[in-house]
Backbone bond lengths (Angstrom), bond angles and torsions (degrees), N, CA, C in turn:
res aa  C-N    CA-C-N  psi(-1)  N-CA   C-N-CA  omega(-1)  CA-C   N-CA-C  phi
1 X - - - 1.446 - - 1.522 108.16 -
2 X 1.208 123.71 130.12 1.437 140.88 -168.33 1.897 93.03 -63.80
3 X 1.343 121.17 134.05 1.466 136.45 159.52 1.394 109.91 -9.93
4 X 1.795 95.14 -64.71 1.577 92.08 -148.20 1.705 107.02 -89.21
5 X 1.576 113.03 -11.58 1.514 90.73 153.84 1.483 128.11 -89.74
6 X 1.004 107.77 0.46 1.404 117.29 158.77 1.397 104.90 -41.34
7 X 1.656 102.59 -79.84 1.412 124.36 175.08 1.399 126.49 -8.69
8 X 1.548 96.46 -67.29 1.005 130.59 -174.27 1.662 103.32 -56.11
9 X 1.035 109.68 -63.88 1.782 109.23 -170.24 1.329 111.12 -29.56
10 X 1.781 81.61 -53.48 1.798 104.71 -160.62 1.581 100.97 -47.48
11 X 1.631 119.43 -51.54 1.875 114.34 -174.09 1.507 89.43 -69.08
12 X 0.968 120.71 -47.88 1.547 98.77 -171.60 1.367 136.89 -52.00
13 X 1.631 122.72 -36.50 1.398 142.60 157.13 1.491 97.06 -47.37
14 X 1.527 129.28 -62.21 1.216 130.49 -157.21 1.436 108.33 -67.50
15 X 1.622 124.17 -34.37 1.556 109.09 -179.17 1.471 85.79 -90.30
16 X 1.050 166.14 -10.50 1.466 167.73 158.08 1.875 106.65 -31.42
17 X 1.408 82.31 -53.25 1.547 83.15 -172.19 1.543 127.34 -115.58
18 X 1.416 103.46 6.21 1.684 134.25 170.63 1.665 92.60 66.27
19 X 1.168 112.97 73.86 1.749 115.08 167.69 1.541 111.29 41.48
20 X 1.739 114.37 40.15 1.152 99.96 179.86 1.534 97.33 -107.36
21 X 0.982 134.81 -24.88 1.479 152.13 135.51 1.493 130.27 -59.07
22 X 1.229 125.31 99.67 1.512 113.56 -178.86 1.663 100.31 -118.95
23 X 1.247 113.17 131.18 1.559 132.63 174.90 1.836 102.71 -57.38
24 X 1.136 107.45 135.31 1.574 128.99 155.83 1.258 107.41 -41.47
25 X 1.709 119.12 132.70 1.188 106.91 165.66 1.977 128.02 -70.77
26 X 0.958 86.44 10.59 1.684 90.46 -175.48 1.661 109.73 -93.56
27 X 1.493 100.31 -24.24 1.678 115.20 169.35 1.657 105.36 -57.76
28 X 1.417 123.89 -26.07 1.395 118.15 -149.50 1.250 92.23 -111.94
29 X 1.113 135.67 -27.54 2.131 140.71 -154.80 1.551 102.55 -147.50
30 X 1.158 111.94 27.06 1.670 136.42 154.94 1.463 111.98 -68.28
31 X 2.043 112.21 115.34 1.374 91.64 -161.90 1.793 104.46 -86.45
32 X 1.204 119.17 -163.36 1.892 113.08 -123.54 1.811 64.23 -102.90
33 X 1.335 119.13 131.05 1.786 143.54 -179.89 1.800 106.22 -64.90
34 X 1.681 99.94 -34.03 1.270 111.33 -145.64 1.970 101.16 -83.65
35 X 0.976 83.07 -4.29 1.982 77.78 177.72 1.438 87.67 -85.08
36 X 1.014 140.17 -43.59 1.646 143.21 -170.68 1.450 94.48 -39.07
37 X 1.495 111.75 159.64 1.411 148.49 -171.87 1.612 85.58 -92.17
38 X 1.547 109.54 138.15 1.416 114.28 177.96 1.468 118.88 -45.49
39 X 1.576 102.34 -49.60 1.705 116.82 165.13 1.433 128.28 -21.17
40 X 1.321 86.32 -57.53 1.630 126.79 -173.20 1.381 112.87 -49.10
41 X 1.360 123.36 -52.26 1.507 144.58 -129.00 1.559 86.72 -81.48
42 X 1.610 117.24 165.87 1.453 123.10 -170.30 1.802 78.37 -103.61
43 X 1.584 106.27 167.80 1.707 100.17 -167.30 1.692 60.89 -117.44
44 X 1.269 107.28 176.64 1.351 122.79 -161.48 1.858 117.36 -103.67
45 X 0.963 148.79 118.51 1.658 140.71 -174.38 1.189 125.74 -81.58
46 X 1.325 143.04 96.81 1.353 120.12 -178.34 1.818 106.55 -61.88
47 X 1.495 90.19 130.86 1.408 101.52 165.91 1.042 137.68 -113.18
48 X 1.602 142.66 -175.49 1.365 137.51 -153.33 1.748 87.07 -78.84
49 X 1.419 125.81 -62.94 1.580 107.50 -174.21 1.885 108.52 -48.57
50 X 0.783 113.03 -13.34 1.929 100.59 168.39 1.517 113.51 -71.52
51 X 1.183 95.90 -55.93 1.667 116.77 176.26 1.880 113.52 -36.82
52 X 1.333 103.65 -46.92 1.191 132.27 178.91 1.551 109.49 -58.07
53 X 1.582 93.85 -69.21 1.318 99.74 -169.83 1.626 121.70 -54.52
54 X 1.529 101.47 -48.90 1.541 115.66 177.14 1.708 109.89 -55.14
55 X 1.407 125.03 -30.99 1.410 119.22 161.17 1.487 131.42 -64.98
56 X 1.416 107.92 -30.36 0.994 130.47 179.62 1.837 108.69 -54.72
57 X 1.386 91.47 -82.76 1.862 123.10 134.10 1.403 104.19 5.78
58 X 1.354 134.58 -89.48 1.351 160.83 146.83 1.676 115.08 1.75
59 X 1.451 99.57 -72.96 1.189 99.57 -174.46 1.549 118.89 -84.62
60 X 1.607 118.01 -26.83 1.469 119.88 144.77 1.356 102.79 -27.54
61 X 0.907 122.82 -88.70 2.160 139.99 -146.69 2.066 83.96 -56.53
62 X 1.134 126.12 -51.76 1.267 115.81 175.25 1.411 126.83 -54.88
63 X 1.574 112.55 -18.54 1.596 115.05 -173.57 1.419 96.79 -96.91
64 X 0.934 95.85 -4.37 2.205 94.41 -173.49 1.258 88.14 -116.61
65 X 0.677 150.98 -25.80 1.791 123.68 166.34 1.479 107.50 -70.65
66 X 1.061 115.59 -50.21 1.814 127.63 167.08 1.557 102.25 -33.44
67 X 0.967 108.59 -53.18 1.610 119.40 -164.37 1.628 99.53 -83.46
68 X 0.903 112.57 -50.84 1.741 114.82 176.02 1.678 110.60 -60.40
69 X 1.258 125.15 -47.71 1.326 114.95 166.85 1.656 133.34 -62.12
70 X 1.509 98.99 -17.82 1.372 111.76 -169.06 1.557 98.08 -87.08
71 X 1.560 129.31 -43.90 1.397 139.47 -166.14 2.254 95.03 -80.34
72 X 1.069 115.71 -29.47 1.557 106.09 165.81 1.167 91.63 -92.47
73 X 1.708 160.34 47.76 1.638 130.30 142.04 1.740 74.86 -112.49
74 X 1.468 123.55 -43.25 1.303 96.14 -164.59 1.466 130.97 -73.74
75 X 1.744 109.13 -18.58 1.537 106.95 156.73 1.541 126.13 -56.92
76 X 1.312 95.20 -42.37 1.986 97.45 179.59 1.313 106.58 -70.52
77 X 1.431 131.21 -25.10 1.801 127.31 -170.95 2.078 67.17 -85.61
78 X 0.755 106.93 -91.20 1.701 95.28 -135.15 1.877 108.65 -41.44
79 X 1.433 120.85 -36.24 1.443 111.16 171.44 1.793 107.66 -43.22
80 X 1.074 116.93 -49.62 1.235 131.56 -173.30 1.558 99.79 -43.03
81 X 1.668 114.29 -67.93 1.337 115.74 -175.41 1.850 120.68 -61.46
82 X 1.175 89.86 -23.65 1.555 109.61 -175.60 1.811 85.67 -59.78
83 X 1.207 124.37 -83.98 1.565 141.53 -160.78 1.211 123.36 88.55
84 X 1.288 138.67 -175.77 1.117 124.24 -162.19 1.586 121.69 -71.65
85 X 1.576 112.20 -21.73 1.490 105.36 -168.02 1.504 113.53 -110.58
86 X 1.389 102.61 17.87 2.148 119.12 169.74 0.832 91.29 -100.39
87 X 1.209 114.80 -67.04 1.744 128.94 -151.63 1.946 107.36 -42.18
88 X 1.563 118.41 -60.32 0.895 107.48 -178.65 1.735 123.14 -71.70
89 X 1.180 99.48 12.70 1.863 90.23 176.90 1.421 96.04 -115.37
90 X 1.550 117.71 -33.24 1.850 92.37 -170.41 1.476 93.11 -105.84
91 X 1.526 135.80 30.01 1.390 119.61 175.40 1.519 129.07 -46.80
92 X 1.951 95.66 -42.63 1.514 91.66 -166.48 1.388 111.50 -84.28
93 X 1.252 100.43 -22.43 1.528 95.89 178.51 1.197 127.37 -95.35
94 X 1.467 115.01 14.99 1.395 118.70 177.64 2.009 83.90 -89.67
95 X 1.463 110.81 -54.10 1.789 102.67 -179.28 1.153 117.64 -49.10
96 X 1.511 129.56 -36.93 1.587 110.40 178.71 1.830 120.46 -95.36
97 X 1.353 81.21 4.85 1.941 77.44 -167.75 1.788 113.15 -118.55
98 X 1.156 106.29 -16.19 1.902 134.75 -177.18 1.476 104.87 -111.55
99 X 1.382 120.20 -88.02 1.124 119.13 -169.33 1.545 115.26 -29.35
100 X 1.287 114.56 -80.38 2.061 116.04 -176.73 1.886 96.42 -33.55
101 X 1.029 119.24 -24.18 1.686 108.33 -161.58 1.871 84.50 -85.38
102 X 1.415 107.51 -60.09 1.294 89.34 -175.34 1.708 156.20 -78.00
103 X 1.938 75.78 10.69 1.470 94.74 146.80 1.657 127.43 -101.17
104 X 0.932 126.32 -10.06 1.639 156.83 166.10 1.824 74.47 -51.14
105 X 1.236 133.02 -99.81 1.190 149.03 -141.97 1.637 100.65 -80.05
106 X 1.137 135.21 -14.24 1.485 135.99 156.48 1.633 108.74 -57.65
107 X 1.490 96.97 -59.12 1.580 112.67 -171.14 1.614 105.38 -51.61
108 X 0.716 124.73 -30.45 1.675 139.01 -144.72 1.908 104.58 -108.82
109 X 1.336 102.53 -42.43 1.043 98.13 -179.32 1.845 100.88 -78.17
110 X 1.344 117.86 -76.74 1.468 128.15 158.88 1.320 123.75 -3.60
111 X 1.492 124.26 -37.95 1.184 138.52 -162.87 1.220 102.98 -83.53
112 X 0.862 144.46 22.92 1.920 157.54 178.03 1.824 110.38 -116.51
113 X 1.678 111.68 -19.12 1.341 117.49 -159.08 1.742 97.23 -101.70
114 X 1.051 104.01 128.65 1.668 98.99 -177.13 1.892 107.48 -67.81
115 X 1.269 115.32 175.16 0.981 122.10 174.11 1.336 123.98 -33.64
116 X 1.314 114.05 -82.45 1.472 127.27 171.12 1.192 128.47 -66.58
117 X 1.567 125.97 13.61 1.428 127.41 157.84 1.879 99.08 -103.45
118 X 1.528 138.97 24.46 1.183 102.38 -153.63 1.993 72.71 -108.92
119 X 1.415 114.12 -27.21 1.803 107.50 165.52 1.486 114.49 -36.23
120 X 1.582 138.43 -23.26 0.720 125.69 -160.29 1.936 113.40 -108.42
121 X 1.500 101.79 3.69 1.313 110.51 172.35 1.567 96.59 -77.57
122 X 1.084 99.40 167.35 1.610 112.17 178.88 1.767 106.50 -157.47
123 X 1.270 128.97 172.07 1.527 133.42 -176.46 1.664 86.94 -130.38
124 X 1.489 93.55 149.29 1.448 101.14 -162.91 1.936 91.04 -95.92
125 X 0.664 113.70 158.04 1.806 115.38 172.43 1.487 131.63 -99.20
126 X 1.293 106.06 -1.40 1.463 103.71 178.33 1.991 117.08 -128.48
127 X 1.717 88.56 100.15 1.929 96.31 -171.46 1.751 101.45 -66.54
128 X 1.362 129.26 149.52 1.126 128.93 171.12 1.635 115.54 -64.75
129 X 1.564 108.51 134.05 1.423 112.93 168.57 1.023 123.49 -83.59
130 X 1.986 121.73 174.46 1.313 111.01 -175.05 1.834 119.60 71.68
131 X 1.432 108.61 -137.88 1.656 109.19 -175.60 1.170 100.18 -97.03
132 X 1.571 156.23 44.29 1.030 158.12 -163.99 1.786 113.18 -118.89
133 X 1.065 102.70 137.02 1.685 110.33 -178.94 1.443 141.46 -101.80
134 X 0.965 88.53 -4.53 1.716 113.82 158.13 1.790 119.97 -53.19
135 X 1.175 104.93 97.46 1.639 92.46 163.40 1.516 113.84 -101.36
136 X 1.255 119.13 -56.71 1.520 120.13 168.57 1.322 111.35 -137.29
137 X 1.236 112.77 165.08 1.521 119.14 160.57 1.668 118.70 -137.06
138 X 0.871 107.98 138.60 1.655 120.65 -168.31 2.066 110.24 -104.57
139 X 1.055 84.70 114.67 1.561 95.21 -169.86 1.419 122.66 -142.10
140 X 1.491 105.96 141.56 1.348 125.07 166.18 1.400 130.80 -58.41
141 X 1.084 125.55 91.40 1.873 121.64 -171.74 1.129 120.95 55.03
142 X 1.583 108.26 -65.09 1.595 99.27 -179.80 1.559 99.01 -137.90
143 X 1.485 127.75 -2.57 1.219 138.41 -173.81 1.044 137.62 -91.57
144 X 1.590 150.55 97.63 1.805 122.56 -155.74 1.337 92.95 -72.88
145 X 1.426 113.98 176.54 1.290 127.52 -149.14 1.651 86.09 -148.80
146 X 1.437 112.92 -51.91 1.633 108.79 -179.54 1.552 97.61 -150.64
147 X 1.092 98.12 157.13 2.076 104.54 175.44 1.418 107.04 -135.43
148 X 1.205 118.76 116.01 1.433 116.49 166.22 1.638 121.22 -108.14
149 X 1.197 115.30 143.42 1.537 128.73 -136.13 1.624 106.11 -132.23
150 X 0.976 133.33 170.11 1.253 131.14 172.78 1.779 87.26 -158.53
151 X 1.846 99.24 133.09 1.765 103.01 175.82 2.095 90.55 -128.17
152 X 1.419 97.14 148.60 1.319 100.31 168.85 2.120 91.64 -89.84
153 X 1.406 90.36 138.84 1.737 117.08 162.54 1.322 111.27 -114.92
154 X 1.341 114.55 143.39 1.751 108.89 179.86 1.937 92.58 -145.64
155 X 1.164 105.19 80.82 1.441 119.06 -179.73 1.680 103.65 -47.55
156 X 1.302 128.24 -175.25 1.462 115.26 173.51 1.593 108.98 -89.92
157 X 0.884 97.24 140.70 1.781 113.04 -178.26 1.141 117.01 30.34
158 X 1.393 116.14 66.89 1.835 139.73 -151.57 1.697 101.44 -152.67
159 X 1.218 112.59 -13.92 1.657 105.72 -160.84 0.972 107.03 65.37
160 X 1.530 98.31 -161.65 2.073 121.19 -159.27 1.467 107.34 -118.58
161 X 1.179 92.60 111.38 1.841 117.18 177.82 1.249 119.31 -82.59
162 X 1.441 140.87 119.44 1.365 126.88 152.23 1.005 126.18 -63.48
163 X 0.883 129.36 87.76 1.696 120.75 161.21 1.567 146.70 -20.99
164 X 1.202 144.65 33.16 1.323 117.18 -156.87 1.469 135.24 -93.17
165 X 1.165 124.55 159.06 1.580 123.12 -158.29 1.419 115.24 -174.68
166 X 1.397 125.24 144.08 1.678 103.77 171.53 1.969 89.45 -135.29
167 X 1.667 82.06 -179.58 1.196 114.47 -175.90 1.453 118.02 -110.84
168 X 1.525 122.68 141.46 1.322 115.46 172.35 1.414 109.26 -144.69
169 X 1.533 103.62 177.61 1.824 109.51 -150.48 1.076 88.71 -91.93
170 X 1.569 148.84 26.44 1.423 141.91 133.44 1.344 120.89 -32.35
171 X 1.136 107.78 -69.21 1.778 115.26 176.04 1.385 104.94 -126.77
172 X 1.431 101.14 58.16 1.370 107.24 167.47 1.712 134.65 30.44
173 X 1.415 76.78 39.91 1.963 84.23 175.20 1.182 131.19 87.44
174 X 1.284 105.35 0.78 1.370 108.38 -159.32 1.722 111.72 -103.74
175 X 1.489 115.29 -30.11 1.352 111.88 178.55 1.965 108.08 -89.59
176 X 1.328 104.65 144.84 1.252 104.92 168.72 1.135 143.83 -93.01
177 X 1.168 138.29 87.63 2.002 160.90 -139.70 1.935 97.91 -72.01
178 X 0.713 147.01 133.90 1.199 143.12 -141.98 1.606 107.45 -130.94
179 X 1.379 130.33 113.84 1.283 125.01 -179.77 1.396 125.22 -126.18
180 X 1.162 133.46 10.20 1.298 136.96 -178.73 1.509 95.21 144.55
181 X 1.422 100.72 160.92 1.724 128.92 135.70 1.262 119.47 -133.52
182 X 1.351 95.48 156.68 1.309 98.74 171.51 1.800 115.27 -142.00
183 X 1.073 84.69 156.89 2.028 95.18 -165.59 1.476 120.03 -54.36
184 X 1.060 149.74 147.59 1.489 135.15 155.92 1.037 133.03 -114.40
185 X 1.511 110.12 -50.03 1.911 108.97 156.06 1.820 92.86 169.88
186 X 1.172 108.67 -179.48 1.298 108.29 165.67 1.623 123.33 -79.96
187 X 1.375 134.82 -14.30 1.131 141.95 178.29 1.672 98.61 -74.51
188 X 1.685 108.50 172.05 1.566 105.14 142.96 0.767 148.21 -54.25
189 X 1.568 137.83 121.12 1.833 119.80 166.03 1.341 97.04 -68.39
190 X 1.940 77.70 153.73 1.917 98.15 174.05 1.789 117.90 -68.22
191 X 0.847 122.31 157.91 1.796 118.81 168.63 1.165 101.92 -34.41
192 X 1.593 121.65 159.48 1.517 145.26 145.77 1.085 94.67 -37.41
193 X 1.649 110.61 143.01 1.530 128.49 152.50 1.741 111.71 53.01
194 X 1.338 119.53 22.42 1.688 132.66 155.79 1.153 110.96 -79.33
C-alpha cells in the first residue's frame, strides 16, 4: 500500500475517533509490505484499537438512528398539530427554519442518556387541539424528558406569530428554550389540527 494512503487512513481514523484512538508509530513509518513476495507479506491482526473503534462505530450508528426516528415522529406529530389549513402555508418553513433547531435541542438534551436507555424514549402522539401548545413530548417510561410547544403571539400591529420552543426536566419546565417563529398573517389562525 502506497505511504500516503497509509497516511491518510491514519488522519482519518484519528478525526474518526476524536484522539480517542491514536495509531502506533510503526503503523505510520512501516516500510511499504507491497514490494514483498505474496509469501512474504505480514497477514494483518485485528487489534484492541479496532475493537475500540468498531464500538465506538456502534454506538455512533445507534445515536443516529435514535435521532433519525425521533426527527420523523417529530415532523409527523407536529404536521399533525399543524392540520390541514397551517400546515400548508408554514410547511416549508417550519422544515428549514424549526426542524434542524429541534433536532439541535433533541441531540443535546438526549446526549446525557447512555446507549441502551435511548430505546426507551418514546414521542407521545397526541398534540393539543384548539388554543393548546403542546405538539409532542418525548419521554422516559413514564417521565417527559422534553416538551415542545408551539404558542400563537400577536405583538401589536405585527400579526400572528408562531412561536416555537420546548421545555426540559432541567429546570423542570419552567424556562422557555427558544426555536424559531414563524409569521402567519395579520388575520386569525384557524384552531390546531382544523
Amino acid at each position: 500500500m502506497p505511504n500516503w494512503i497509509r497516511k491518510s487512513l491514519v488522519v482519518f481514523v484519528s478525526i474518526l475517533t476524536f484522539g480517542l484512538v491514536s495509531p502506533s508509530p510503526s503503523s505510520i513509518y512501516q516500510n511499504n509490505n507491497d514490494k514483498k513476495p505474496a509469501d512474504e507479506r505480514e497477514i494483518p491482526v485485528v487489534s484492541e484499537d479496532s475493537e475500540i473503534q468498531s464500538s465506538i462505530v456502534d454506538r455512533q450508528n445507534e445515536r443516529d438512528k435514535f435521532l433519525s426516528k425521533m426527527m420523523q415522529e417529530a415532523e409527523t406529530q407536529s404536521y399533525k398539530k399543524f392540520g390541514n389549513k397551517i400546515k400548508p402555508v408554514i410547511e416549508d418553513e417550519f422544515r428549514t427554519a424549526i426542524l434542524p433547531n429541534m433536532e439541535k435541542a433533541i441531540k443535546e438534551v438526549t446526549s446525557i442518556f447512555p446507549e441502551e436507555d435511548l430505546s426507551q424514549l418514546t414521542v407521545t402522539e397526541l398534540p393539543s387541539p384548539g388554543n393548546g401548545e403542546k405538539i409532542f413530548h418525548i419521554r422516559n417510561t413514564d417521565k417527559d424528558v422534553i416538551r415542545f410547544h408551539v404558542r400563537r403571539d400577536r405583538p401589536p400591529q405585527e400579526g400572528y406569530w408562531f412561536n416555537f420552543h420546548y421545555h426540559t426536566y432541567h429546570d423542570e419546565f419552567t424556562a422557555h428554550h427558544y426555536l424559531g417563529e414563524i409569521y402567519w398573517d395579520k388575520n386569525t389562525p384557524p384552531k390546531w389540527m382544523s
